[in-house]
N, C-alpha and C positions, 0 to 999 in steps of 0.2 A: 529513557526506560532502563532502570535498574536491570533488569531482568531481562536475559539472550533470548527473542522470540526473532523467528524469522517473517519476514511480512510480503511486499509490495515490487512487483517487476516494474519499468514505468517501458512506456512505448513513445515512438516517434515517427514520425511521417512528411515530411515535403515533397510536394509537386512544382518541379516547375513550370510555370504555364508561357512562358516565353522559351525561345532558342539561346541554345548556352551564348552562345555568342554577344547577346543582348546584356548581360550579367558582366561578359569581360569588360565591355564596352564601358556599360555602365557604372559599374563599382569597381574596376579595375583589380577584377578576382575571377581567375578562370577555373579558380574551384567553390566557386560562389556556393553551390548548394551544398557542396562537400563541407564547405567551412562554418555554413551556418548549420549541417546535421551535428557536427563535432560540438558547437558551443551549445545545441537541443539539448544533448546529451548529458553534457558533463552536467550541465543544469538541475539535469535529474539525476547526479551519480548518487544521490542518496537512496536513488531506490536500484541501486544496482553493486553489489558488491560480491554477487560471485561469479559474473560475468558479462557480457557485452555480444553483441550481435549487429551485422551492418550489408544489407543487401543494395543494390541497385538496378535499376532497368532502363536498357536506350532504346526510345523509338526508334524504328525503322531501318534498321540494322539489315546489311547483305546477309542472304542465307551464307553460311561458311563462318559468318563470326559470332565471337559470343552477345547475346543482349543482355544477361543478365550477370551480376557480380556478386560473392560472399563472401564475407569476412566476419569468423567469430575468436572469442578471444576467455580463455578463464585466469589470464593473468591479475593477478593483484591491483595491478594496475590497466585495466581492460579497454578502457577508451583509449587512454594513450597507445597502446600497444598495437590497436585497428587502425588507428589511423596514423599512427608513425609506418605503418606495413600499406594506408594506400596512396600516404605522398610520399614513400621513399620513391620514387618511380621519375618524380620530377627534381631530384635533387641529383646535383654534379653531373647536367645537363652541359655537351657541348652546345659549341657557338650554333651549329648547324642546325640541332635541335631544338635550342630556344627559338630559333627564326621560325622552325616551322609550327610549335606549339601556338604562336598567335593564331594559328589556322585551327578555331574550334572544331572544326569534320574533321580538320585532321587526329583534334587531341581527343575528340568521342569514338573515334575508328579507331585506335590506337592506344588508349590508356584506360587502363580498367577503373571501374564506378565511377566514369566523367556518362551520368546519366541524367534524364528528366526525371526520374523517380527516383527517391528516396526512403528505405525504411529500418530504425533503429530499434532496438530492442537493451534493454538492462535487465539482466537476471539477479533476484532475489530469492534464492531457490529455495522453495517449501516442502521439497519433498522430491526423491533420487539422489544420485551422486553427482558431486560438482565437478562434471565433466564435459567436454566440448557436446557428446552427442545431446545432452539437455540443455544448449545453448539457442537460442532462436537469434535469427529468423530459418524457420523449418520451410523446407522446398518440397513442393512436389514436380518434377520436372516433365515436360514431354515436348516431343519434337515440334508439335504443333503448338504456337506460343499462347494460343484464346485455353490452353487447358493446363497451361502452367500456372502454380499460385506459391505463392510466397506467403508466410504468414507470420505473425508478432504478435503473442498477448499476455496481457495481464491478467490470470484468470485462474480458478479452480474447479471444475465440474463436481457435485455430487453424483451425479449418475451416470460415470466413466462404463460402469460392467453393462448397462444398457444400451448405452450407445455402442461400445465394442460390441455386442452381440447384434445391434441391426447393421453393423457394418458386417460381418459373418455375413447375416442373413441377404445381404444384397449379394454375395458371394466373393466379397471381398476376403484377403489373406493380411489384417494387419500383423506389420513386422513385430509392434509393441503393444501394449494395453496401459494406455496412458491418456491423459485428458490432449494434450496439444499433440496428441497423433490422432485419436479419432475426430480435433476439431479438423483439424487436416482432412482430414479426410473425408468428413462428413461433407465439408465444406467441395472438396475435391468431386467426390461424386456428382452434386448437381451441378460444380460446372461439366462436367463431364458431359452428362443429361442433355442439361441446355446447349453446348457445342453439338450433341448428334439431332436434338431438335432442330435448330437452326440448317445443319445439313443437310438433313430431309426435306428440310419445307421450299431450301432454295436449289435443292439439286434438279428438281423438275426443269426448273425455268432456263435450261438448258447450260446453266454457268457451268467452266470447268471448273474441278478443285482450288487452282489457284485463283479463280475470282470471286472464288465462292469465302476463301478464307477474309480478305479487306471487308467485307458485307458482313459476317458472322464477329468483327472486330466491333463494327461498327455498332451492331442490332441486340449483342449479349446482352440478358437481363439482368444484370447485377442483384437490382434488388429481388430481384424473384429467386433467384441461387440461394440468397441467404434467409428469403422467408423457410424455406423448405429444411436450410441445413440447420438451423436454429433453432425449430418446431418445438423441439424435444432438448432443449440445452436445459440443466437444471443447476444452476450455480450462479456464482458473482463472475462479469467478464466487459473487458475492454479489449478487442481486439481488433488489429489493424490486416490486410492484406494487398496484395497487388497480384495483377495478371499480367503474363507475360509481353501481352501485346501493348500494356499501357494502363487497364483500367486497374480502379485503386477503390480499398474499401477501409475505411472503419464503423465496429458496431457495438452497441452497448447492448447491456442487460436490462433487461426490462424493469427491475425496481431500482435501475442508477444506483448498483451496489459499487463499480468500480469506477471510478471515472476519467473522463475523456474531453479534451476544451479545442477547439479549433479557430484557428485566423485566416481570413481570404482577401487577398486584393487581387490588381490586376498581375500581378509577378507572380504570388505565390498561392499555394496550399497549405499549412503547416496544421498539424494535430500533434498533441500531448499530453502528455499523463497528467501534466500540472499547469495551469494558466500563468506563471511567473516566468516558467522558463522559455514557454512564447513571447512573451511579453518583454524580456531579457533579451533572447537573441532577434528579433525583428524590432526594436524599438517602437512597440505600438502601445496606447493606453489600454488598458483594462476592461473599458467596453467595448472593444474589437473582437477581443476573445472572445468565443461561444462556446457554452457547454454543447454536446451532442446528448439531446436526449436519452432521453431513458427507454428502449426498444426501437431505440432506431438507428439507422445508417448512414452515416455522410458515405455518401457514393463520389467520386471523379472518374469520371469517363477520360478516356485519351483524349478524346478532344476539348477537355478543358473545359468541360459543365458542370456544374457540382449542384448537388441536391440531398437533403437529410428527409429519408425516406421512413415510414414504420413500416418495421420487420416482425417485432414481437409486439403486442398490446402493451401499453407501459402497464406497470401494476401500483401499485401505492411504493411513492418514492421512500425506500430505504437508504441512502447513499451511507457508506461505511463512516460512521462515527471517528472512529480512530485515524484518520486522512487529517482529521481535524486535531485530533490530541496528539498525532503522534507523526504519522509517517510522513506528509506533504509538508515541505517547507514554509517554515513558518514568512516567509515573506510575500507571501499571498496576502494581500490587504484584507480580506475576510476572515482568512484563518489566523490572521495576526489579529485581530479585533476579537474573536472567537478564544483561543488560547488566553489573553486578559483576562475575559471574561469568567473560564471555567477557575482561574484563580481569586478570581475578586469573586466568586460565588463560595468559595470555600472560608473565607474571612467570621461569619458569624462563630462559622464551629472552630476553629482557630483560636478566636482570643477565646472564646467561653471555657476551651481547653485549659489555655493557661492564666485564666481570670484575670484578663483586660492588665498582666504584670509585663507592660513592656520594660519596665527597668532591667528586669532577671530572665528577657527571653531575647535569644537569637535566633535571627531569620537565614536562612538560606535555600538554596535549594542541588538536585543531584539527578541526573546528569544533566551536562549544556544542554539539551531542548527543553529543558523545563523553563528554561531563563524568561519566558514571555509570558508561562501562564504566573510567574515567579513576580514578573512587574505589576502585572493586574492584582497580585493578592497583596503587597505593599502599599501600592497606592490606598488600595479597598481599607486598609489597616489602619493607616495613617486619618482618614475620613471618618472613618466608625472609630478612633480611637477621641478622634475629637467630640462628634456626637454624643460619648458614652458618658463624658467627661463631662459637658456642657446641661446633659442630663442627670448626672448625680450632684450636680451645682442648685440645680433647679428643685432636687426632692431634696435637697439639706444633707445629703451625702458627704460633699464636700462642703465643710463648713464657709472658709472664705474664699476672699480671694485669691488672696495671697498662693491658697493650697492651690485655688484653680490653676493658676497660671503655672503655678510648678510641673501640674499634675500634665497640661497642654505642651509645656516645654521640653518634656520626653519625646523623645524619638524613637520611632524602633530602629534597633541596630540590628541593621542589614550587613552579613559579611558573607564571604566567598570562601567558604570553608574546607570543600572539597577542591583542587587545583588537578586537572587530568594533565598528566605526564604524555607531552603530543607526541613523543617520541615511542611509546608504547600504545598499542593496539589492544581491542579485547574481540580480537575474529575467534580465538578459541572456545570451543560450542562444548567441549566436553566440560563438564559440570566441576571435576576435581580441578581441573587444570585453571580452568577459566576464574573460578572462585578464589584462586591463589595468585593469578595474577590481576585480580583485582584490587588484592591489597596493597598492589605496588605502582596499578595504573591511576589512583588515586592518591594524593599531597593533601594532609590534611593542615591544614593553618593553626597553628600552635598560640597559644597566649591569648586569645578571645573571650574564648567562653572561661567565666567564673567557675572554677574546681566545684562541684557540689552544691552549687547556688542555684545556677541558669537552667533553665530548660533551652532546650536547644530543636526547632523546627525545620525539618528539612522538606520541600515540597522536591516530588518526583511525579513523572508523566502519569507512569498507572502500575502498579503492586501485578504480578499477576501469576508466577510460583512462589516468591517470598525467597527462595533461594540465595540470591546473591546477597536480599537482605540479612538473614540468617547467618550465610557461610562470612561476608563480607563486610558489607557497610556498615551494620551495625558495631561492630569489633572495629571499625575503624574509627566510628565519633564517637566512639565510647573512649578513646583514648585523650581526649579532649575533657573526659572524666566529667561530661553536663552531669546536673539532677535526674535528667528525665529528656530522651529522646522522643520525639512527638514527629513519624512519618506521615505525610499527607500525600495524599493521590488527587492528583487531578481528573483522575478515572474514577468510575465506581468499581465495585468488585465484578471481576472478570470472573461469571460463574459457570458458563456453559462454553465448547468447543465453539469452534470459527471453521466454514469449512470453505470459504467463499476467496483465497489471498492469502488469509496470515495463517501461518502454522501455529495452533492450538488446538491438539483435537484430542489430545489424553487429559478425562476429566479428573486422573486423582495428580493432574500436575498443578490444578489450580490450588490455591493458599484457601481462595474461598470456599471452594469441594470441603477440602482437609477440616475447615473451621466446624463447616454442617454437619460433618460426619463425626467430628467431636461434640459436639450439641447433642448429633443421637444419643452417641454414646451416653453422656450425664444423665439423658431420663431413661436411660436403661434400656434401649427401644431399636435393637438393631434388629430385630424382628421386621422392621419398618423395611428399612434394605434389601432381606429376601424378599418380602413382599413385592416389595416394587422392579425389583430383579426382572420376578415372573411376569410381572403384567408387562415391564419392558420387552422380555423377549416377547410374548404373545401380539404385542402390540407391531413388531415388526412382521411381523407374516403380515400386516396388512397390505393392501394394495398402498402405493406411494403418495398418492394423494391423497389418504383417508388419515395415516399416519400422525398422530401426537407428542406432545412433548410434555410428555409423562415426570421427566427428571426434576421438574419446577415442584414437585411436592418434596424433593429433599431441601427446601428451603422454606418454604411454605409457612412452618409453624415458628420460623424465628425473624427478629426482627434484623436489619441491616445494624445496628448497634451491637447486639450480640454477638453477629459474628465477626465484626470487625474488633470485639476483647479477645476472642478466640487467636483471630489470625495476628494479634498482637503477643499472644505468649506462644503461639506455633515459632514465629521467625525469630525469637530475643533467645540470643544465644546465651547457655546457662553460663556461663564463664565474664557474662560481661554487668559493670554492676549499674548502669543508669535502669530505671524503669523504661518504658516503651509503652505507647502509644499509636495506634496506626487508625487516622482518620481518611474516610474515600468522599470524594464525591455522588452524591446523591443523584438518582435516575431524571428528576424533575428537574435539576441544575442544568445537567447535561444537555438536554432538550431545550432550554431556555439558552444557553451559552451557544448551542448550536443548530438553529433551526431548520436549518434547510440539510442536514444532515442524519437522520432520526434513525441510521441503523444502529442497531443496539443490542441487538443478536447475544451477543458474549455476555452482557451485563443480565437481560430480562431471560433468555428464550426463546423470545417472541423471531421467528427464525422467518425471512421473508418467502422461501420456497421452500418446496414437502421435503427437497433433499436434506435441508437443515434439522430437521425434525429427526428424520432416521439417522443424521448421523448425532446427533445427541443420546440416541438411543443406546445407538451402535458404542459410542465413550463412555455410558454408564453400565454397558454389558461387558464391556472390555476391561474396564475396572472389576468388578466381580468377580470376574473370571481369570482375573490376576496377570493378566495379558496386557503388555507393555507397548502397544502399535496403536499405530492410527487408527483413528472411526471411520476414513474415508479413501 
C-alpha cells in the first residue's frame, strides 16, 4: 500500500495444559512456552510496529509471591527487546544455578514469566501517542486473584462516550476515556459482580474466606462476565484475556469483523490473530486451526476445559475485507489464493486499457505486498492474451498464420521496476517528510521501458489518499520517461471512513471523496453539499440505532469510471509528463475473489453496526466544518 494508513494490532495467547516440567522433559526447553509465544509473535510482527506487550500467570503460587508478570516494549525493535529482558535472567548462569534450574518449581518460584499462561499483544497504534501507557496487555489488579484481569485486543469501539458514561453511572471514576480502558473495565466490573455473587451464595454454607476463594476459582462464569460486559460493545473486536487465578478468555465480535483462529491438543491452547503463524510455530496442518466464531468465546478454565460459547448473537458475517488485500500475511493458503485472484480479476480492464499491446507495455507492480495479487494478474494476461489472439484468428482479424504465431510469441514483459532500499524505512507518518523520503526508499530500474513508446502498469494494494501517489511515485516512474502510466488497485475506491481497526476516518483524506466533490463541482451543484450537510447533522440527533448513511448520495449520481478519471488528474503531478491512468477494482470482483470475507465498509457504506453509520456521519460533518480530527 502506497499510502501510510495505520491498521491492525494482532493478539496471542498460549495455555499450557501440562506441568512445565513435562515440556523440559519433553522438548528439551524450559522455556517451552516462552519460546513458542516469541516465534507467535514475531509471526505476526507485521501487525505490530509501534509496539509489543507480554504478560504471564503461574498457577498456584505461595501468597507472598508474584503470579503474574509484564513486559511492554515501544522499541523499534519491540519483540526482541521483551524478550531479550525475559531470558536475560538465565544467561551467565553459575554452575550452582544451572543445577538447580532443572528443578522446574524451583525455576516457576524463582524466575519471572516461567508461567502456564501466556498473553501477547502487537500494537499498531490507530490513534493516541506511541507510548508505553497505550501498550497492552492492560491490568486490572487486585489482591484477590478470581478479580484480576489482564487484557489484549485488537479492536476499535464506536461507542467509547457511552460506555464511559455507564461506567460513571455504575459509580465508577475512569482514570481515561478510551476504548481499551472502558473494555477494561467493562469487562472488570462483572467479574467483580460475579466474584461477590459467588461470595454470597457460598458464604452461608459456613466456608471461611479462604475456602471460599478455591470454590469461586473453580464455579466463575466466564461466559456470563462477558455476555453482560459486551451487551453494549458497538464496534470491530478480537480480544483476548486472563484471570488471575488461571481462567482465560478470547471473544469476537459478532459480524467476525476482526479475526481470531485457535489450535487445541493435549499440550496446548494457542489462539491468534492469523492462522499461519499458528500453523508456523506448532507445526500443525491448516485444518487444525479453528476460527473462533463470530459472537463467541473460547473460554479456558484453569482446569484445562475449553469451550467456544455465544456471547453476542452472530449477525451477518462481515469479516474485514482488507485482512485479505492487505494486512494478513499473505502466506495463508486462502489469502494466498484470494490476493491471485483479486489480480487475475483485474486483467480484462488491464489489457482493454492498453489495447491487448503487450509489445509496448510494461508490467509491474509497487509495493512488495502486491507481488501475489501481481502473480494472479500475469498469469490471468498471459491466458486472456492467448484467447484474444486465437479469437481474432478465428473473425479474420488476424489474417495468417504466420501473424498468429508472432502475435502468440509475445510475452508480456514483466519487470521489477521499483527496487526498495532495505536499508531505509518509511515509519515517517508526517506527510512532507515521508513523501521525500519516498523518493529515495524506492530504485527505480533504468533502461526498460521504451522512452515515449511504453505504457508502463504498475499494480498496488489499494489507492486510498492518492498522496504518495502525487507527492512520489508518480515523479518517480515518470523518470523512466513511459507514454502513459497506467495505476491499478487491487482495491476498489476507499470511499467512506473505517472506524472498526484501521485508521481512516477523515473523509476529505480520501482521493475518492476529493474525485465526487469535483464531479459536484463540474455540474455546478455544491448546493448539494450544504444540503446534505443539514440532513447529516439532523440525521445524527437520532437515536443510534435508527441512524443512516446518508453520505452514499455524494456518490450516487456518478459512476465508478468517472471518478476514477477524476482521481487520475487529482494525483498526476503537473510537472510530470507521462499521461496517468488509475484503474480500481470493482465491488463485485472483490466479493468474488473473496467470499468469505464481505466486509466492505470503506468501499460501499454499507457499515455492519449503527456505530459506523454515525461515524460516517460524523467525517462528512467534520469535513464541512473544516475540522481536521477523527469521526470517532
Amino acid at each position: 500500500m502506497s499510502d501510510q494508513i495505520k491498521h491492525e494490532c494482532g493478539i496471542a495467547l498460549i495455555r499450557l495444559l501440562k506441568p512445565l516440567s513435562y515440556y523440559k522433559e519433553k522438548y528439551g526447553d524450559l522455556h517451552y512456552g516462552l519460546s513458542k509465544m516469541y516465534l507467535l509473535m514475531e509471526k505476526q510482527h507485521n501487525r505490530g510496529q509501534d509496539g509489543a506487550g507480554l504478560a504471564t500467570i503461574k498457577f498456584d503460587t505461595a501468597p507472598g509471591s508474584s503470579y503474574f508478570d509484564r513486559e511492554r516494549s515501544i522499541h523499534k525493535q519491540a519483540i526482541k527487546d521483551i524478550f531479550e529482558k525475559v531470558f536475560k535472567p538465565f544467561s551467565d548462569l553459575s554452575d550452582k544455578e544451572k543445577e538447580r534450574i532443572q528443578d522446574m518449581d524451583y525455576v516457576k518460584n524463582n524466575y519471572r514469566f516461567m508461567g502456564e499462561l501466556l498473553l501477547g499483544h502487537l500494537r499498531y497504534g490507530t490513534h493516541g501517542g506511541n507510548d508505553m501507557s497505550n501498550c497492552h496487555p492492560r491490568i486490572r489488579a487486585n489482591n484477590w486473584k478470581t478479580r484480576t484481569l489482564i487484557v489484549v485486543g485488537n479492536f476499535n469501539m464506536t461507542n467509547v462516550d457511552e460506555l464511559f458514561d455507564k461506567l460513571v453511572d455504575l459509580g465508577q471514576f475512569p482514570r481515561e476515556m478510551s476504548d481499551t480502558m472502558t473494555v477494561l473495565e467493562k469487562i472488570g466490573h462483572f467479574l467483580d459482580m460475579e466474584n461477590q455473587r459467588l461470595f454470597k451464595q457460598l458464604k452461608p454454607r459456613g466456608l471461611n474466606n479462604m475456602e471460599i476463594t478455591p470454590v469461586i476459582e473453580e464455579q466463575i462464569n466466564v461466559a456470563q462476565i462477558l455476555k453482560h460486559a459486551a451487551e453494549d460493545f458497538d464496534g470491530g473486536y478480537a480480544m483476548a484475556g486472563m484471570m488471575g487465578h488461571g481462567d482465560a478468555f478470547v471473544m469476537r465480535d459478532p459480524s467476525g469483523i476482526r479475526p481470531a483462529y485457535y489450535y487445541k491438543d493435549d499440550e496446548v491452547v494457542v489462539v491468534a490473530s492469523e492462522r499461519p503463524a499458528i500453523q508456523t510455530a506448532f507445526n500443525v496442518h491448516r485444518s487444525k486451526v479453528h476460527e473462533v466464531q463470530p459472537g463467541h468465546a473460547l473460554i479456558i478454565k484453569k482446569n484445562g476445559s475449553v469451550g467456544e460459547v455465544e456471547c453476542r448473537k452472530p449477525l451477518e458475517r462481515k469479516a474485514c475485507s482488507f485482512e485479505r488485500i492487505y494486512f494478513s500475511r499473505g502466506s495463508d493458503f486462502e489469502i494466498y489464493r484470494e490476493r491471485k485472484m483479486l489480480g487475475k480479476l483485474l486483467v480484462p480492464a488491464v489489457l482493454n486499457a492498453v489495447n491487448y499491446d503487450l509489445e509496448n507495455t510494461v508490467f509491474s507492480y509497487i509495493p512488495n505486498t502486491a507481488e501475489v495479487a501481481f502473480l494472479g494478474m500475469t498469469e490471468e494476461i498471459q491466458k486472456l492474451h492467448i484467447q484474444h489472439n486465437l479469437e481474432a484468428r478465428k473473425k479474420g482479424e488476424i489474417k495468417t498464420d504466420e501473424e498468429l504465431h508472432h502475435q502468440l510469441s509475445i510475452m508480456p514483459r514483466i519487470e521489477k521496476i521499483a527496487i526498495k532500499d532495505v536499508k531505509m524505512r518509511t515509519f515517517i507518518t508526517e506527510d512532507t517528510s515521508r513523501n521525500d523520503l519516498v523518493h529515495h526508499v524506492y530504485d527505480v530500474t533504468y533502461g526498460i521501458v521504451k522512452n515515449d513508446r511504453d505504457t508502463l502498469v504498475v499494480l498496488d494494494d489499494s489507492i486510498v489518499r492518492g498522496t504518495t501517489l502525487k507527492e512520489s511515485i508518480l515523479t518517480m516512474l515518470d523518470r523512466l520517461q513511459p507514454k502513459k502510466i497506467i495505476v491499478v488497485s487491487s482495491a476498489p475506491q476507499i470511499r467512506y471512513p473505517d472506524c472498526y481497526g484501521i485508521d481512516m476516518s477523515k473523509m476529505g483524506n480520501f482521493v475518492a471523496f476529493q474525485a465526487a466533490v469535483k464531479l459536484w463541482k463540474e455540474k455546478d451543484d455544491l448546493a448539494f453539499l450544504e444540503d446534505l450537510y443539514k440532513e447529516c447533522k439532523e440525521e445524527r440527533l437520532k437515536p443510534l440505532k435508527e441512524m443512516q448513511n446518508l453520505v452514499k448520495q455524494v456518490y450516487e449520481p456518478f459512476t465508478a469510471e468517472q471518478i476514477s478519471e477524476r482521481i487520475a488528474e487529482i494525483v498526476r503531478p503537473h510537472h510530470i509528463f507521462s499521461d496517468v491512468q488509475v484503474i480500481y477494482q470493482t465491488i463485485e470482483n472483490l466479493h468474488t475473489a473473496c467470499p468469505k470475507n464481505l466486509g466492505d465498509w470503506y468501499f460501499t457504506g454499507n457499515y455492519p453496526t449503527p456505530g459506523g453509520n454515525r461515524v460516517s456521519l460524523n467525517a462528512f460533518i467534520n469535513y464541512m466544518e473544516g475540522k481536521n480530527v477523527r469521526a470517532y
